[in-house]
C-alpha positions in Angstrom: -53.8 11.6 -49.7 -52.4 8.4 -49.1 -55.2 5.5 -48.4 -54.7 3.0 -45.8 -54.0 -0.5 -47.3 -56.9 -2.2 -46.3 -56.3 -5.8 -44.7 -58.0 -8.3 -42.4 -56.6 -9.6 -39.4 -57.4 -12.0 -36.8 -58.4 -10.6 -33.7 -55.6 -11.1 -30.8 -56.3 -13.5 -28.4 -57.4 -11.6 -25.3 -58.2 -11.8 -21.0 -61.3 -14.4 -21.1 -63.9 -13.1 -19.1 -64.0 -15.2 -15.4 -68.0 -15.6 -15.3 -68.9 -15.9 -11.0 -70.9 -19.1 -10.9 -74.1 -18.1 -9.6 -76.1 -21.7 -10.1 -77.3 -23.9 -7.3 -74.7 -27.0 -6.9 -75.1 -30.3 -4.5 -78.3 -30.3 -2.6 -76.2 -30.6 0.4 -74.7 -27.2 0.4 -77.5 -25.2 -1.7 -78.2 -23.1 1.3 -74.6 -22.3 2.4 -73.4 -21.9 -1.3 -76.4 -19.5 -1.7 -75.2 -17.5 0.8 -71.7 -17.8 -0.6 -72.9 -16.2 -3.7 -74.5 -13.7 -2.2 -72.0 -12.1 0.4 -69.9 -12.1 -2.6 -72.5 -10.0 -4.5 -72.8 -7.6 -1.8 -68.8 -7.6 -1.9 -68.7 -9.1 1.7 -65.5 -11.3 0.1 -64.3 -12.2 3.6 -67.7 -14.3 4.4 -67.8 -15.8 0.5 -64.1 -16.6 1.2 -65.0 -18.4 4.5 -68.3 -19.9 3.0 -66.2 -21.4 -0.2 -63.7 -23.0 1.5 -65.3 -25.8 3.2 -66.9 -27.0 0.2 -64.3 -26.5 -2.2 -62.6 -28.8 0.6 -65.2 -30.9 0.5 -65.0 -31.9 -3.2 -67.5 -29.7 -4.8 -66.2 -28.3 -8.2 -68.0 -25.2 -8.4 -67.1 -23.5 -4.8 -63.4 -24.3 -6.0 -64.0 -22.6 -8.9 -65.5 -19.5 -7.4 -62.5 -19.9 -4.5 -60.0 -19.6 -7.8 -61.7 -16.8 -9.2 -60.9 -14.9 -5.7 -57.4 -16.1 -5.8 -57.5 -14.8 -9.0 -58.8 -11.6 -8.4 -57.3 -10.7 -5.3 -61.0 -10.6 -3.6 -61.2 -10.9 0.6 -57.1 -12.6 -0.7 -54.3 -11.8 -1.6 -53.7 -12.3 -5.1 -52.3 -15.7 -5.9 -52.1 -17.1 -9.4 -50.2 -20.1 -8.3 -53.9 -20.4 -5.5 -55.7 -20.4 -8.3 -54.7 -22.9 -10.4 -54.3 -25.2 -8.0 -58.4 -24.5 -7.1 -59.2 -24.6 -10.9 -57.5 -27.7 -11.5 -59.7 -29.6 -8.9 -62.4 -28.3 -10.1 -60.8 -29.0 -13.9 -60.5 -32.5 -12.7 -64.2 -33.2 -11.9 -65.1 -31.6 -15.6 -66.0 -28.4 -14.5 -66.1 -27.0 -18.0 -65.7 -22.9 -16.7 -62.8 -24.3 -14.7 -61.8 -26.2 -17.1 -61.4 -23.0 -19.7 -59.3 -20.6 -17.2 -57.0 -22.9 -15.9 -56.3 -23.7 -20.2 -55.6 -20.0 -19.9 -53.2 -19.6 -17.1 -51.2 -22.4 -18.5 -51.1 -20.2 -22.4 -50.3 -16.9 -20.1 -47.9 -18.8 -17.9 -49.9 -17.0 -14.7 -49.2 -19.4 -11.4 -48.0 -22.2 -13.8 -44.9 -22.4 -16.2 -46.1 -21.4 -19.6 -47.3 -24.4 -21.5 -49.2 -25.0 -24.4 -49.7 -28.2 -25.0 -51.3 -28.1 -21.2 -53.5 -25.3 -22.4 -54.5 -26.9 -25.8 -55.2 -30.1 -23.4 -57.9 -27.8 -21.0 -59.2 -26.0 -23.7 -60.3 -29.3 -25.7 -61.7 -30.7 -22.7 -64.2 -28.0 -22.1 -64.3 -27.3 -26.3 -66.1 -30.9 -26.2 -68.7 -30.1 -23.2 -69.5 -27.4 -26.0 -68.5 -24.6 -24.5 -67.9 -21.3 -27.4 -65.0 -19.8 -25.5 -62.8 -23.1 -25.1 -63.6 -23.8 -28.8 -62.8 -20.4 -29.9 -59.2 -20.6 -27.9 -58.9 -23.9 -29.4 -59.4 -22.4 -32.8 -56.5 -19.6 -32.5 -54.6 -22.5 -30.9 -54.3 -24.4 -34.1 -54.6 -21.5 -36.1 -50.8 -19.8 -34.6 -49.8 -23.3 -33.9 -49.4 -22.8 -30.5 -49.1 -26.5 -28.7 -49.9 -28.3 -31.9 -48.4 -27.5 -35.4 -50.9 -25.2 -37.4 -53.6 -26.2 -38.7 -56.5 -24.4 -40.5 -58.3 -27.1 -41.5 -58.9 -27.7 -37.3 -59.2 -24.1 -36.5 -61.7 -23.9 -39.2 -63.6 -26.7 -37.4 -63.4 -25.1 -33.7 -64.4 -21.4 -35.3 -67.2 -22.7 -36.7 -68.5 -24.9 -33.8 -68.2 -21.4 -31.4 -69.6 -19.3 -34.6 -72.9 -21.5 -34.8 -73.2 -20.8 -30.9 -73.1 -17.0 -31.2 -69.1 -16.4 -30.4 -68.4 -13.0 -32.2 -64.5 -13.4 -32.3 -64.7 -17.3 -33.7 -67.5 -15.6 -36.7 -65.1 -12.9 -37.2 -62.3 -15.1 -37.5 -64.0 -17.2 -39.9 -64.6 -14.2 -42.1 -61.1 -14.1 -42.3 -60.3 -17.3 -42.8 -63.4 -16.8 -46.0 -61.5 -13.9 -46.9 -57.5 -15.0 -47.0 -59.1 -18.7 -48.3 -56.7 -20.6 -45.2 -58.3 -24.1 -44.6 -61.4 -23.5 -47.4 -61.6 -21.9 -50.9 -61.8 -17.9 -50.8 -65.4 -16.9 -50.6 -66.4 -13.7 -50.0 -70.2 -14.0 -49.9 -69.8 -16.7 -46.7 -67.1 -13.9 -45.2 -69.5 -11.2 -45.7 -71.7 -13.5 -44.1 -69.7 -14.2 -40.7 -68.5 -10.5 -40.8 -72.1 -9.8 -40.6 -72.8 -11.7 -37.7 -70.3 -10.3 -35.5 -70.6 -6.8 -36.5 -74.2 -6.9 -35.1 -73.0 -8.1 -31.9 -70.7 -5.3 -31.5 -67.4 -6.7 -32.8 -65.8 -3.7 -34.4 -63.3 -5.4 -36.7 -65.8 -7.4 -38.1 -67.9 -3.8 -38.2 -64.4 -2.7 -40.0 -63.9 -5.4 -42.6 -67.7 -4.8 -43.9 -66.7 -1.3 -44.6 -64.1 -2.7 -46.2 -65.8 -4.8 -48.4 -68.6 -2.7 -49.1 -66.3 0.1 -50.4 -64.0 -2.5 -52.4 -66.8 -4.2 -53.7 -65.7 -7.7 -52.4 -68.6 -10.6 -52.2 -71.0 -7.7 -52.3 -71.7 -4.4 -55.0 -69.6 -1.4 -54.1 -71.9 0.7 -51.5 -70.7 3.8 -50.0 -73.3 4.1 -47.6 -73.3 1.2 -46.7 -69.2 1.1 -46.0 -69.5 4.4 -44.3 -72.4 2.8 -41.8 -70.3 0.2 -40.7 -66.7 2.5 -40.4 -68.7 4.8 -38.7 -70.2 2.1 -36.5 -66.8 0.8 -35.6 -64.7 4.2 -35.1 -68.1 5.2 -32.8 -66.2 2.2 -30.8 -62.5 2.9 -31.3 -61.5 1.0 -33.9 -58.6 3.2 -35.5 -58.8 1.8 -38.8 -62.3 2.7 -39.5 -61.4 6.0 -38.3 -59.1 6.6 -40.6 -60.8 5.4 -43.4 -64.0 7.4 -42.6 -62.0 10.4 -42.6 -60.6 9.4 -46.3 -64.4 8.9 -47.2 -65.0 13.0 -45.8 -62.1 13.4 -48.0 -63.2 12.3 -51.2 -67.1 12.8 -50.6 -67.9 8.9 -50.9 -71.5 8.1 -49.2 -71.3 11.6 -48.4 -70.9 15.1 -49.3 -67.1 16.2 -48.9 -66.5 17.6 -45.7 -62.9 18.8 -44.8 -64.0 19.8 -40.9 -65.1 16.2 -40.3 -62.3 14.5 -42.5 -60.2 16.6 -40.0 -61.8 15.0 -36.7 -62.0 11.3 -37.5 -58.2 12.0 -38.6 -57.4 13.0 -35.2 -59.2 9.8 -33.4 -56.8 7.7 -36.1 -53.8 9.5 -35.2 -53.8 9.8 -31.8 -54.5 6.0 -32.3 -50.8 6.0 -33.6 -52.1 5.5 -37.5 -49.4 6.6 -39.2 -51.5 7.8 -42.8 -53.6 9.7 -40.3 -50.9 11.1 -39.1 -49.3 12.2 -42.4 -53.2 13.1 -43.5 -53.8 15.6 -40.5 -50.4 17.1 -41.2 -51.0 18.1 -44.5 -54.2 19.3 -43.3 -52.5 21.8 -40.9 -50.1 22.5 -43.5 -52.6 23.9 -46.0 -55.1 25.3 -43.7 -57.2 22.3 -44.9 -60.2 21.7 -42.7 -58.6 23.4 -39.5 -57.3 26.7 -39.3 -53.9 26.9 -40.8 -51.0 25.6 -38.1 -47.3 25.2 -39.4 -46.2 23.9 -35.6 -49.3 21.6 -35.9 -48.3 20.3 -39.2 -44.9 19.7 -37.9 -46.0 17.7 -34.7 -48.3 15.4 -37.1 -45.3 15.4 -39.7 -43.0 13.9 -37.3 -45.2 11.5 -35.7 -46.1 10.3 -38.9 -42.2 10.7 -40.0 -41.1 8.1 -36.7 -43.1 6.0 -38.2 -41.2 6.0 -41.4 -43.7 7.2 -44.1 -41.7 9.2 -46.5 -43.1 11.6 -47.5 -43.4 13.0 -43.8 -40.2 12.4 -43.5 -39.7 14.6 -46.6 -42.4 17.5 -45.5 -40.3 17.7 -42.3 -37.2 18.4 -43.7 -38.6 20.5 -45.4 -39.6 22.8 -42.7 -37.0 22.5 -41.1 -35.1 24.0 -44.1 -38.0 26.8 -44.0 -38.0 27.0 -40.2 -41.7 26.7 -40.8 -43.6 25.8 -37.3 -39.9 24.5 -36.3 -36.6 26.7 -35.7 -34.3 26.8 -38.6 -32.0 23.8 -38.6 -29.8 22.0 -41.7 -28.6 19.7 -39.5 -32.2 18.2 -38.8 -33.6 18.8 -42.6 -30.1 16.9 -44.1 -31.7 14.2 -41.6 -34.9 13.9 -42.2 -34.2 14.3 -46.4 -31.9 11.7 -46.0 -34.4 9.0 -44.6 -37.2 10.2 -46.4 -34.8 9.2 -49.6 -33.8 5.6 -48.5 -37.7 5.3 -47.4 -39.2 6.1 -50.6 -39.3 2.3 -53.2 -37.6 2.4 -56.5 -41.3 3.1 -58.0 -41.2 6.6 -56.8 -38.2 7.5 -58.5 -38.9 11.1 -59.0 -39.6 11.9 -54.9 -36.6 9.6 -54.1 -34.5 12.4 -56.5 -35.9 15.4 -54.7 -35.2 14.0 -51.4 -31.3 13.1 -52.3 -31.5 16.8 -54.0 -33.0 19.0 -51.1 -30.6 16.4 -49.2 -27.6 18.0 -50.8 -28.7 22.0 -51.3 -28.8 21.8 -47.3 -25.3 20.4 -47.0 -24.4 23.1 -49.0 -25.3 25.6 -46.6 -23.8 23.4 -43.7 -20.0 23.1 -41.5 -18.3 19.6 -42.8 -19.0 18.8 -38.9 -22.7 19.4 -39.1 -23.1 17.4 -42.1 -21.1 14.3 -40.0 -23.5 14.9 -37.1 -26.4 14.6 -40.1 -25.0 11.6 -41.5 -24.5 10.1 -37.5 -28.3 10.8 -36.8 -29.2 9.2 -39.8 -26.9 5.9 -39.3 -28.6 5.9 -35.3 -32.0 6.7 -36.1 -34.3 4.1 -35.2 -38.5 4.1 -36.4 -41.0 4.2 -33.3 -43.6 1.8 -34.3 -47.3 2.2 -32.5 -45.5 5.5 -31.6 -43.3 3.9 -29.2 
């Protein structure tokens, strides 16, 4: 079976999380903002709303923060990005670091403000140096995409580490990657494992990932099966498609633990619906032989095809095949002169030998085809277009 290539990547930048602002502020409003905060709790929005709005009138930063989170939200108003950063920018203004934060991020998603990242990069720093993680951590992917400032490991180094030492799991799991693909510092895998470590045990399942990784490739650590399958196991439990797949290979080949075709089967499936294209392939051979699962040729065909849009050969291959059989699929030449043909401009000059069988089950289903059913072959071929993600 094929074996996922096993890489690291930084994790996306994603929503930030709008924390409600539930401290006391000026003594001068403590009562009224008290009982802002808690008709919002209660999700009486319409007497927050009315509460807020004097005060965040009135100068003080936090109510018009807590006003632009409602804006934000659409909560006791209507939705209204452009509201909202005009309330966060007040609040920006008088250093409100939270403020401070979203309004960097409205300006890097262009919500209620043109898209702009050098007015992003501008908020971010701002709250970055009132040491807050989450502005340091968006400063870090900043000048690591060069988004608003030319990139820069070096500085994204320097923010990762300043949110890592706070606790940020995304900034120690990007650090582990910076360890591990040596961009800004010299590779080391011991200080990846390291940062990886960190963020796994706060629930971060790429970081949970890449120690499975590690721990099966033997990389800054001795090769541990166990120890890999904990941490794939850890992250699938949470989604993560790549440890999926990978624990399925492990039920495969019996590494950390005894071989088990039934369970290699299931964390296939969670991969595969995930749109992981080895899984894919993996579970369709599976149905093909009866491996695991009872024995499915229509099965084997979805997977196959799946698997095939996504351009791995020898799916591509296996399909036309069945095709040519009319194994789990009607009979059709047309279709298995398609999918032989791809599978054969798919497949790298290294596998020689598949690439041959391709171009020659390519050609002993032409022979059995019209001239115009071969020109309809060759026309799906020349308009066929991969689905990536399964899309």
């Amino acid at each position: 079976m094929r074996r996922r290539k096993e890489t690291y990547c930084y994790l996306i930048v994603g929503l930030l999380t709008l924390l409600f602002s539930t401290s006391l502020v000026f003594t001068a409003f403590g009562g009224q903002y008290e009982d802002a905060v808690a008709a919002y709790k209660r999700g009486d929005y319409a007497t927050a709303y009315r509460l807020f709005k004097p005060m965040a009138k009135r100068g003080n930063a936090k109510a018009q923060y807590n006003l632009a989170l409602m804006y934000d939200y659409g909560q006791g108003v209507p939705q209204d990005y452009a509201e909202a950063a005009n309330w966060y920018r007040k609040a920006a203004k008088m250093r409100y670091a939270k403020a401070q934060i979203n309004l960097g991020f409205m300006y890097a998603e262009g919500q209620g403000v043109p898209q702009d990242y050098s007015e992003a990069l501008k908020w971010y720093r701002r709250a970055a140096e009132q040491g807050y993680a989450k502005a340091q951590y968006n400063l870090g992917l900043m000048y690591s995409k060069g988004q608003g400032v030319p990139p820069d490991y070096t500085e994204a180094l320097n923010w990762y580490r300043k949110a890592a030492k706070k606790g940020n799991a995304n900034s120690q799991y990007n650090l582990g990657v910076m360890y591990t693909k040596a961009q800004g510092i010299p590779q080391d895998y011991s200080e990846a494992l390291k940062w990886f470590l960190k963020a796994a045990e706060q629930g971060n399942a790429k970081a949970q990932y890449n120690l499975g990784v590690m721990y099966a490739g033997a990389q800054g650590v001795s090769q541990n099966y166990s120890e890999a399958l904990k941490w794939y196991r850890t992250a699938a439990e949470r989604g993560n498609a790549n440890s999926q797949y990978n624990l399925g290979v492990m039920y495969a080949k019996g590494q950390g633990v005894p071989q088990d075709y039934a369970e290699t089967a299931k964390w296939y499936r969670r991969a595969a619906e995930q749109e992981i294209p080895e899984a894919q392939y993996n579970l369709a051979l599976m149905y093909d032989y009866g491996q695991g699962v009872p024995q499915d040729y229509a099965e084997a065909a979805k997977w196959y095809r799946r698997a095939a849009e996504q351009e791995i050969p020898e799916a591509q291959y296996n399909l036309g095949v069945m095709y040519a059989k009319g194994q789990g699929v009607p009979q059709d030449y047309v279709l298995a002169h398609l999918w032989f043909n791809l599978a054969a401009s798919q497949f790298p000059a290294s596998n020689r030998e598949k690439r041959e069988q391709a171009l020659k089950n390519r050609d002993r289903a032409a022979s059995l085809m019209t001239p115009a059913q071969i020109a309809e072959a060759q026309r799906l071929a020349r308009e066929w277009e991969p689905k990536k993600g399964g899309k």
